[in-house]
C-alpha positions in Angstrom: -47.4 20.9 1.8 -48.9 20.6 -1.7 -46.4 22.9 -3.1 -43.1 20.7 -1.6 -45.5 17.4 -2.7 -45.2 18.6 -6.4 -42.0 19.9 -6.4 -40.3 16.4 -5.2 -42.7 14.8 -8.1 -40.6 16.3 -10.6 -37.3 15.8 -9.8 -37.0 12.7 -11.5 -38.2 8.9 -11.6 -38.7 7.3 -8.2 -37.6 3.5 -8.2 -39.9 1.1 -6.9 -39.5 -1.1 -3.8 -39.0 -4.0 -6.4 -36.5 -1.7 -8.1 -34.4 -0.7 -5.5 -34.2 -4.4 -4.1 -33.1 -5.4 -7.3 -31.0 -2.9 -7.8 -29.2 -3.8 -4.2 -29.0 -7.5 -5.0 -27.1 -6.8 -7.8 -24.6 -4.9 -6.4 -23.9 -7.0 -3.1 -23.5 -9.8 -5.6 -21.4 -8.0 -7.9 -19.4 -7.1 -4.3 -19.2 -10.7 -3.1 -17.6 -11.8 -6.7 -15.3 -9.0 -5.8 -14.2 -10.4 -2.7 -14.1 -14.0 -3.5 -11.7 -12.9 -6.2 -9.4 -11.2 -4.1 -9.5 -13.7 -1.9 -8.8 -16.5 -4.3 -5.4 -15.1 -5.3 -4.5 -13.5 -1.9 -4.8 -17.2 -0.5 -2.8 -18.5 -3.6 -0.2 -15.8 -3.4 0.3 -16.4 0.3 0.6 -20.4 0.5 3.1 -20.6 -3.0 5.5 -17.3 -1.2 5.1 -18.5 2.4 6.5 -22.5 0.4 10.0 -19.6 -0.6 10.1 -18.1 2.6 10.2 -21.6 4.7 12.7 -22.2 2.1 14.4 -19.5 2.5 14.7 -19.2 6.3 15.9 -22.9 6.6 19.2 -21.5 4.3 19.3 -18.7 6.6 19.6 -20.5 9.7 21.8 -22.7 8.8 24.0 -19.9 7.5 24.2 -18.0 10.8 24.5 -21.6 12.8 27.8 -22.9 10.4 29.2 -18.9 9.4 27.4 -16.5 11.9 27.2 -14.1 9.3 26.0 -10.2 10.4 22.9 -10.2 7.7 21.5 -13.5 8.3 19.7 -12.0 11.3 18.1 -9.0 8.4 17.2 -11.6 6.1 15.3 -14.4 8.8 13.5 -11.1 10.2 12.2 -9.7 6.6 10.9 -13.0 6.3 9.0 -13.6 9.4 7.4 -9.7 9.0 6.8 -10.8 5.4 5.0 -14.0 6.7 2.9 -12.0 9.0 1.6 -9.6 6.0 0.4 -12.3 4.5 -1.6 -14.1 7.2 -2.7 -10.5 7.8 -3.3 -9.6 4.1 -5.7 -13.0 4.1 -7.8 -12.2 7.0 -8.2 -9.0 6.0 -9.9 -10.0 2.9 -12.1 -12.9 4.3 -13.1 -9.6 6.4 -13.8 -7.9 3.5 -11.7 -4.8 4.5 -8.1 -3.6 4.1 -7.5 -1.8 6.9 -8.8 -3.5 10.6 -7.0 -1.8 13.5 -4.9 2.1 13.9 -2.1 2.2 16.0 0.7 5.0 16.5 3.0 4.2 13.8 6.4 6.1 13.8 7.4 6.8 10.2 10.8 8.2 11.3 11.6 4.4 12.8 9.2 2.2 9.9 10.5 4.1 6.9 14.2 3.7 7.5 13.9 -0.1 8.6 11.7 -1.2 5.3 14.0 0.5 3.2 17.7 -1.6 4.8 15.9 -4.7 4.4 15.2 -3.9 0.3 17.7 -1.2 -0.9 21.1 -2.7 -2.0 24.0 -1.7 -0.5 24.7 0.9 -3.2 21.2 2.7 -3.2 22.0 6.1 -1.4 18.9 6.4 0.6 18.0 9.7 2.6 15.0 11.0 4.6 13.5 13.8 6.2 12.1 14.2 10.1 9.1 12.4 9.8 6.1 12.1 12.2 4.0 9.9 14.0 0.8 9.1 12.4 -2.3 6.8 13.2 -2.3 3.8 10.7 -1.7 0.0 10.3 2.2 -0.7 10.5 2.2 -3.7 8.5 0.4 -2.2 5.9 2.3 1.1 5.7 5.1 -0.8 5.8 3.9 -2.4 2.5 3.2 0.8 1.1 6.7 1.6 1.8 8.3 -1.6 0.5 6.2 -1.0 -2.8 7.6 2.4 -3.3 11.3 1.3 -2.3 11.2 -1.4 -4.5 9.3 0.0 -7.3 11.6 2.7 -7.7 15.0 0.7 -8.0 13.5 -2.4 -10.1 11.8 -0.1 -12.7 13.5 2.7 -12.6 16.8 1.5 -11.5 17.4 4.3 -9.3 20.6 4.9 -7.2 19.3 7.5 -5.1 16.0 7.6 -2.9 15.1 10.4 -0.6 12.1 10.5 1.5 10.9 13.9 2.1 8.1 16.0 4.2 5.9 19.5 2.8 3.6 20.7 4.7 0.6 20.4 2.7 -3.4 22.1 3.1 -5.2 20.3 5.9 -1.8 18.2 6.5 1.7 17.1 5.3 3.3 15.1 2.7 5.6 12.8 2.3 7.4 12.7 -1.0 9.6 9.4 -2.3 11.2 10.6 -4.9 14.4 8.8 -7.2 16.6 9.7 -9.8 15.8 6.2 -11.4 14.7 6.6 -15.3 11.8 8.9 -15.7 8.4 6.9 -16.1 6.9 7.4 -19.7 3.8 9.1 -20.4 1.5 6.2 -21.7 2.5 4.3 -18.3 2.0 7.2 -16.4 -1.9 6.9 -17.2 -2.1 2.9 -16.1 0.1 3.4 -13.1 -2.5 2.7 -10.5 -4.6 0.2 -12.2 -4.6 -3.2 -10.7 -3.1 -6.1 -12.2 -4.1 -9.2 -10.5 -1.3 -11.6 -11.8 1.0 -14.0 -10.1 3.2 -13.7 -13.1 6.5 -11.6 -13.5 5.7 -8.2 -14.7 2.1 -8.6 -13.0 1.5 -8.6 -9.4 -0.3 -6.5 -6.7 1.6 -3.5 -7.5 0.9 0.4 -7.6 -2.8 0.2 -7.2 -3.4 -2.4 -4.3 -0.4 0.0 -2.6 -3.1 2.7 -3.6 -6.3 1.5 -2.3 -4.3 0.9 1.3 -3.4 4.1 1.4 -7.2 5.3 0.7 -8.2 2.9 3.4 -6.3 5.1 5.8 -8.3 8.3 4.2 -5.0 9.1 3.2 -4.1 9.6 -0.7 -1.5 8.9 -3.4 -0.3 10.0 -6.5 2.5 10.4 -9.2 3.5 14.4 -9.5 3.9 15.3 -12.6 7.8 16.5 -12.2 10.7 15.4 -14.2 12.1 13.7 -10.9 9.9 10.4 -10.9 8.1 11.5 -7.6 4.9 10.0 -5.3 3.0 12.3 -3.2 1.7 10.8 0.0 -0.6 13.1 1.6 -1.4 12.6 5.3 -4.3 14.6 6.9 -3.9 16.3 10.3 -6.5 13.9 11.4 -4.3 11.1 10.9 -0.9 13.1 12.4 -0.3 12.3 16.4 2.4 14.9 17.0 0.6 17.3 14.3 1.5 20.6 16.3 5.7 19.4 16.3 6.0 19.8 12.4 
């Protein structure tokens, strides 16, 4: 017992009760600052883009009501599941998590719907079988959205395909484009939050990050010539695993 007594002794310094209790406050307040910043812009961002979306669903109405035209239906619906990631987005982060409920979320229906209501017309978009997975559908359907979208505003792509590997441990889903290639020194900032309201800023690539480490899933850029994001999905997280 002496022996064991000695040997933990010289492992290294031990912090005091006062230490650690110190050390603890400091980081729960260094979390709450955190979260009260988040949730300062999250509220902002949602009350000034909920002010365009009432906006913009008034015009849509009143389109279908005087012209009955065939996308006014895709445009009032993008905006009411727009609306509802918001409200969501905000209680999440007064809950001081991103990710509050699973449910069986079927990629091979989400993926293809997020990507008619934000690809133009002449984006040529294609996709693999995809599977079932356990996740939060408003927030994968962000995740999607943020791909889409990042890949034809910054890279101007005209192609998009959506494709499954089987991976270790799991699959994964590759977006890839044939949008300009992504240069090196942004390559190495991709993922890094920018918490701006302001064009060019936004919640971008590493909010769309942190969601998808929420799910214990991961993301990242492969380092191809084809700009390319890896999404890997463990088996955990697959419902019809065994099927692909």
């Amino acid at each position: 017992m002496n022996n064991l007594t000695n040997e933990t002794e010289t492992e290294g310094p031990i912090l005091t009760n006062r230490e650690m209790s110190e050390h603890c406050i400091r980081i729960e307040g260094d979390m709450k600052r955190l979260k009260e910043e988040y949730g300062s812009f999250i509220h902002a961002m949602s009350h000034d883009i909920k002010g365009c979306f009432n906006a913009v669903l008034g015009y849509a109405q009143l389109l279908k009501d005087v012209h009955n035209p065939k996308y006014a239906d895709t445009i009032i619906e993008s905006v009411h599941r727009m609306t509802r990631l918001l409200d969501r987005s905000a209680r999440l982060v007064d809950m001081g998590v991103t990710v509050s409920w699973l449910s069986e979320v079927d990629l091979n229906r989400v993926i293809p719907a997020v990507a008619s209501s934000v690809l133009p017309a002449e984006v040529e978009f294609l996709h693999d079988r995809l599977p079932i997975v356990l996740g939060d559908p408003d927030k994968i359907a962000q995740v999607v959205q943020n791909l889409l979208v990042n890949a034809i505003e910054h890279g101007k792509a005209r192609v998009i395909e959506v494709r499954k590997r089987n991976a270790e441990g799991g699959i994964s889903i590759l977006f890839r484009n044939d949008g300009m290639p992504i240069p090196d020194h942004v390559r190495t900032q991709l993922f890094i939050e920018k918490i701006s309201s302001k064009r060019g800023g936004g919640l971008g690539l590493g909010i769309t990050k942190k969601i998808v480490e929420a799910h214990g899933w991961s993301l990242k850029l492969d380092p191809v010539e084809m700009t390319t994001f890896r999404l890997y999905v463990p088996e955990s997280s697959i419902v019809n695993g065994a099927a692909w």
